[in-house]
GUMARFI-552309 format. One line per 10 residues: number of its first residue (from 1); for each residue x negated, y, z of C-alpha. Coordinates in steps of 0.05 Angstrom, whole numbers. Each point is the difference from the previous one (the first is absolute). Example, Ala and Ser with C-alpha at 12.3 -4.5 7.8 and 13.67 -1.06 7.14 Angstrom:
// residues 2
1	-246:-90:156 ~ -27:69:-13
END
This chain:
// residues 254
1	-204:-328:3253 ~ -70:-32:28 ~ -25:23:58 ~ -67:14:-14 ~ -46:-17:65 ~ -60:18:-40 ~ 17:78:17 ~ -8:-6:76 ~ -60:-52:3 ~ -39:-13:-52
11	-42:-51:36 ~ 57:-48:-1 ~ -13:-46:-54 ~ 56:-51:8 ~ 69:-5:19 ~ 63:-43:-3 ~ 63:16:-41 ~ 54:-10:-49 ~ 12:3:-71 ~ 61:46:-24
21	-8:-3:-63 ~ -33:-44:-69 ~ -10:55:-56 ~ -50:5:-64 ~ -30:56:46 ~ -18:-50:51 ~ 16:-36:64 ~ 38:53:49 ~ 0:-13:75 ~ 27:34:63
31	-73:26:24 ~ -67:-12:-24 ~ -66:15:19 ~ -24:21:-79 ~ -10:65:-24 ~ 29:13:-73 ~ -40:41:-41 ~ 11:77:3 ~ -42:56:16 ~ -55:-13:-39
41	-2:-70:49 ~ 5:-69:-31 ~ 47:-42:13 ~ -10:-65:52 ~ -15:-73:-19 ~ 6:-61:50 ~ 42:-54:7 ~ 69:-14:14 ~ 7:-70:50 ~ 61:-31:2
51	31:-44:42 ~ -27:-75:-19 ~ -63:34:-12 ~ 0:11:-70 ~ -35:68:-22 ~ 15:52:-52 ~ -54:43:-25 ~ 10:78:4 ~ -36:30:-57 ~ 29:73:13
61	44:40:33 ~ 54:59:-32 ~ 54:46:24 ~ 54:-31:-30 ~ 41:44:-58 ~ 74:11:-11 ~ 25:2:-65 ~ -3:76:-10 ~ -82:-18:8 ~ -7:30:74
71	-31:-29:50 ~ 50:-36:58 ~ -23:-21:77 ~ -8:-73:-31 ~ -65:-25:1 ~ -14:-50:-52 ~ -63:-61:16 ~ -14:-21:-69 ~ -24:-75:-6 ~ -35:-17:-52
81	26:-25:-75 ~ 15:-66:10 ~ 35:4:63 ~ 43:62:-27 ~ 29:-44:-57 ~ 15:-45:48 ~ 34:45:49 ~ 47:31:-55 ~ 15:-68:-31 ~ 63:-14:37
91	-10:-70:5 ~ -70:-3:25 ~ 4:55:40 ~ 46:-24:68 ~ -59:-66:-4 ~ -52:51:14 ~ 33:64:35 ~ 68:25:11 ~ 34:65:24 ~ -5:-8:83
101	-56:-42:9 ~ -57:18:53 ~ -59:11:-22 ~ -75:17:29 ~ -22:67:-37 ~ -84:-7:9 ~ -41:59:-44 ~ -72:-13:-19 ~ -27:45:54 ~ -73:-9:-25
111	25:47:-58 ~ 50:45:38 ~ -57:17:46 ~ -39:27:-60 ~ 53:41:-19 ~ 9:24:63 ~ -70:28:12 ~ 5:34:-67 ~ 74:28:7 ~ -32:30:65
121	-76:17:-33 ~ 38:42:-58 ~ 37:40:54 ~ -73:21:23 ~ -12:20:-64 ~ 60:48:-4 ~ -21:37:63 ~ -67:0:-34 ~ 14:28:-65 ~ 56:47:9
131	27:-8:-64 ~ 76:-21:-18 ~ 1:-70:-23 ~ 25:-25:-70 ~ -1:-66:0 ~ -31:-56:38 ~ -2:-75:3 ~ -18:-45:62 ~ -15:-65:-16 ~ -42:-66:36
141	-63:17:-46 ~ -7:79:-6 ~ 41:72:18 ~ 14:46:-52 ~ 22:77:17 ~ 10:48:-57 ~ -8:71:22 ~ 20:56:-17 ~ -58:54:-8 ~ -61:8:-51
151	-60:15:46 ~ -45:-60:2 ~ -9:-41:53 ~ -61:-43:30 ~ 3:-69:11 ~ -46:-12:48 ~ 17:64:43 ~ 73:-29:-1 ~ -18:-73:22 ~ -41:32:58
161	53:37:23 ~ 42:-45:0 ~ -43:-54:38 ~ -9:48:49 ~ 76:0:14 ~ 8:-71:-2 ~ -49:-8:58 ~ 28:58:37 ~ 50:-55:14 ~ 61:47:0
171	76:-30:13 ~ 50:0:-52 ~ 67:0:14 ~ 76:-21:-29 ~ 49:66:14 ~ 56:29:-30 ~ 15:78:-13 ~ 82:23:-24 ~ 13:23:-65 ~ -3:66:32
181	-68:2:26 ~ -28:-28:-64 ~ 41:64:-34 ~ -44:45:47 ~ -62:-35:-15 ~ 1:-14:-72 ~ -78:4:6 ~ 5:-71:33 ~ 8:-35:-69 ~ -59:-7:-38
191	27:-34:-61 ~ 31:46:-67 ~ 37:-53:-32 ~ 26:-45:58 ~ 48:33:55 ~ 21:-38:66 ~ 69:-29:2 ~ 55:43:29 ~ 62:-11:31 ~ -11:-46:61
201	-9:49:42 ~ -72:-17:16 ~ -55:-5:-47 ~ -56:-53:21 ~ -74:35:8 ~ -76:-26:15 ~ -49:44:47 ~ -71:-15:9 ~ -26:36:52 ~ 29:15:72
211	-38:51:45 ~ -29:25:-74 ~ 55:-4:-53 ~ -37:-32:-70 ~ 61:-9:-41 ~ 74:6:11 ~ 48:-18:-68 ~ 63:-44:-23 ~ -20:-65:-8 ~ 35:-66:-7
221	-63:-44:-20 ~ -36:-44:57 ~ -57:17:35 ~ -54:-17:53 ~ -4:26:75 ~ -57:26:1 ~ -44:30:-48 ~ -67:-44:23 ~ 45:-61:-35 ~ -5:34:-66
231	-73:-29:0 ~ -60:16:-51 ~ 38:34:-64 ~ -31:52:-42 ~ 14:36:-65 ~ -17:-37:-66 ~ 11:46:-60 ~ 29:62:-3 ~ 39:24:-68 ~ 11:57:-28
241	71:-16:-35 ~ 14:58:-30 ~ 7:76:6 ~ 33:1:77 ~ -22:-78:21 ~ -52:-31:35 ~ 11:-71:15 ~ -41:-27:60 ~ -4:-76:10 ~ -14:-32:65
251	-31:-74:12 ~ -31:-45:46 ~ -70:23:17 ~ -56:-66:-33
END
């Protein structure tokens, strides 16, 4: 298991740790501060530090798979191609890393902020179109959300609305409801094809808005504090994809 410190603050963008395991999957540690990809987020890159200083480039981050294909609790920092062959040839691999060495996990925050203001920016846009979501992608460069309606929609009415709650400045929150609660408020998840994971007893959620509630769903991805971070982003294009889908795509305002 890797204890995944991303979930609780995702303004920490370093931390120290161990590796538990050498795989084709990728370098496993004890904690980590990257985010693998899932829900629609991309996955992490940075740099692994170890001891005498050397540095192994993190080119993405995955959930690491059993053999059955499911996902496990593993988190897998892939390095790039020439350091992986040398990490599962057994003879070059204890001169460059080895199971139990510490390491200095460091992501490039420049890009995890991006995806931060965008993970948060397409939340705004579920509370603005009230539409169930089928499919989305969050990545350093552009948000994609898929919805699930075929009424057209305005680009620059959207982009106005949602600057206008970006500089309402409201607070968004980490928070957890039970399995239970989430049973009673199905409404709460705004996505057809993806459902929160069950079982622990708690499922993680974000909430933008305090004396005014914005948004409330299940959410694992990472986020900013405060909607005024998410900055100048506006809608680009908007798609119709077929029958029942209009894709919206968000970017950084020129």
């Amino acid at each position: 298991m890797t204890q995944n410190l991303f979930r609780a603050d995702a303004y920490q963008t370093e931390c120290t740790a161990t590796v538990t395991a050498i795989t084709p999957q990728g370098i496993v540690l004890d904690r980590t501060v990257f985010y693998p990809l899932g829900g629609g987020q991309a996955g992490d890159t940075g740099i692994l530090t170890l001891t005498d200083g050397t540095t192994i480039e993190i080119v993405d981050t995955r959930k690491g798979k059993a053999e059955d294909g499911t996902f496990t609790s593993k988190i897998c920092h892939q390095p790039n191609e020439n350091v992986r062959e040398q990490l599962l040839n057994s003879e070059q691999q204890s001169r460059l890393l080895s199971v139990g060495d510490s390491v200095t996990a460091r992501i490039d925050w420049a890009r995890r902020l991006k995806l931060m203001r965008f993970h948060t920016a397409s939340h705004l846009l579920c509370q603005i179109v009230p539409k169930l979501v089928n499919g989305c992608s969050i990545t350093p460069d552009y948000a994609r959300i898929d919805f699930n309606m075929d009424e057209p929609l305005d680009k620059e009415a959207l982009s106005a609305a949602i600057a206008q709650l970006v500089a309402a400045a409201h607070p968004v929150t980490v928070g957890a409801i039970t399995d239970a609660e989430l049973d009673a408020n199905p409404a709460l998840v705004k996505s057809m094809s993806v459902q929160p994971p069950r079982g622990s007893g708690q499922i993680r959620t974000i909430q933008i808005g305090s004396d005014t509630l914005i948004d409330l769903q299940p959410c694992g991805g990472t986020h900013v504090a405060n909607t005024s971070e998410i900055g100048p982003i506006i809608v680009t294009k908007i798609e119709k994809k077929s029958a029942m889908t209009r894709r919206v795509v968000l970017g950084f305002a020129p």
